[in-house]
C-alpha positions as CSV (number, residue, x, y, z in Angstrom):
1,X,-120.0,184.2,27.9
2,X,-118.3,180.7,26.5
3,X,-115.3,181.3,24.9
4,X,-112.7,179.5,23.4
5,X,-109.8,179.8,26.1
6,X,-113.0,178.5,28.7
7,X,-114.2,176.1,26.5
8,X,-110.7,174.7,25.3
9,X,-109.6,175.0,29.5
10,X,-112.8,173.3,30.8
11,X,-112.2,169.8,28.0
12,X,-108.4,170.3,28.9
13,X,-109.0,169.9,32.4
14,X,-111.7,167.1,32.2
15,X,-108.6,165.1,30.0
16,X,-106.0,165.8,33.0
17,X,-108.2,164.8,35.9
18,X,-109.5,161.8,33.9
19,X,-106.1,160.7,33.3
20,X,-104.8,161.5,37.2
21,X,-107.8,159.4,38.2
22,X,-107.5,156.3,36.2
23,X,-103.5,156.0,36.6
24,X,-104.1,156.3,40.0
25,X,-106.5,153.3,40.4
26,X,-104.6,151.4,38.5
27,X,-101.3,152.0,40.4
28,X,-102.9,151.3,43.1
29,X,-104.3,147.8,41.4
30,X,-100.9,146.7,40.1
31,X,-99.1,147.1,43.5
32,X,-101.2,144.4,45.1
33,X,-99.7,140.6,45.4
34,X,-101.6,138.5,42.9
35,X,-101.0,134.5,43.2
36,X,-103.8,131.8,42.3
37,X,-105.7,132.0,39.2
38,X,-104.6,134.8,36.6
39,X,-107.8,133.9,34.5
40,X,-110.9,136.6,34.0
41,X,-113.8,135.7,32.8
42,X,-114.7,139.2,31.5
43,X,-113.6,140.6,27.7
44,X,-112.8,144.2,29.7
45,X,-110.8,143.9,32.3
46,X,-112.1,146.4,35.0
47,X,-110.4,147.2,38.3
48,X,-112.7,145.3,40.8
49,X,-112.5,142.1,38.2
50,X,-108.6,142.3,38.8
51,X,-108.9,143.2,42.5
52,X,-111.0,139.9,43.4
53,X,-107.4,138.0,41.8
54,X,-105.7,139.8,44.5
55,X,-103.7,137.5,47.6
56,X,-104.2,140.2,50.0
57,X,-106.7,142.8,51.3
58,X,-107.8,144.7,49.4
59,X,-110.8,147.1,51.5
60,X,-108.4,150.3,51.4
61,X,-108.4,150.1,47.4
62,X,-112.2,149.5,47.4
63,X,-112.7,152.6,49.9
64,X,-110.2,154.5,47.6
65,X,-112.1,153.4,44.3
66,X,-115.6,154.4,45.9
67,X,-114.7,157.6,47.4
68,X,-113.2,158.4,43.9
69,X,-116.3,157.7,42.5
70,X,-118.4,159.2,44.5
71,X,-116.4,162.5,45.0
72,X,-116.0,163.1,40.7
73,X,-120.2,163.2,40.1
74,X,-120.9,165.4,43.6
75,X,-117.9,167.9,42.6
76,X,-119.0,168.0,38.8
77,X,-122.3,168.3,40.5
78,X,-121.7,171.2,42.2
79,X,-119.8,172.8,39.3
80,X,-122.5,172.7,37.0
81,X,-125.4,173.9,39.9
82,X,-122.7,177.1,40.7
83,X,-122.8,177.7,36.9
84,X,-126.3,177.4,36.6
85,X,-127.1,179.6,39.5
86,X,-124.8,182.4,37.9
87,X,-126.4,182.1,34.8
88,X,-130.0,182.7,36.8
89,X,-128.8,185.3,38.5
């Protein structure tokens, strides 16, 4: 059933929306006024690391960066359990 268009459309698509996702955080990151401190006491420097550096609030980038999170696992979630249940049936 797998072939190479699918298989070449499904790891084309998991790039794209990988790549939307994580400029889109970090847009979002970047835009906010940073003054104080611009040291992080983490080798990687992940989004809420930088976000705590942050002069102003910054509760609409956390919603953003949760929903995000959440929303990528549930819809690959259902994606698979719609695959699966074709395959059964």
């Amino acid at each position: 059933i797998m072939s190479h268009r699918i298989c070449a459309f499904l790891a084309m698509g998991t790039a794209v929306f990988g790549c939307i996702h994580s400029t889109f955080l970090t847009t979002l990151t970047f835009q906010l006024p940073y003054c104080g401190p611009k040291d992080v006491n983490y080798y990687f420097c992940d989004i809420p690391v930088v976000m705590k550096l942050a002069c102003a609030d910054t509760s609409t980038l956390e919603m953003v960066g949760f929903i995000s999170v959440g929303l990528m696992p549930l819809s690959c979630f259902f994606f698979i359990l719609t695959s699966y249940s074709c395959i059964v049936r």
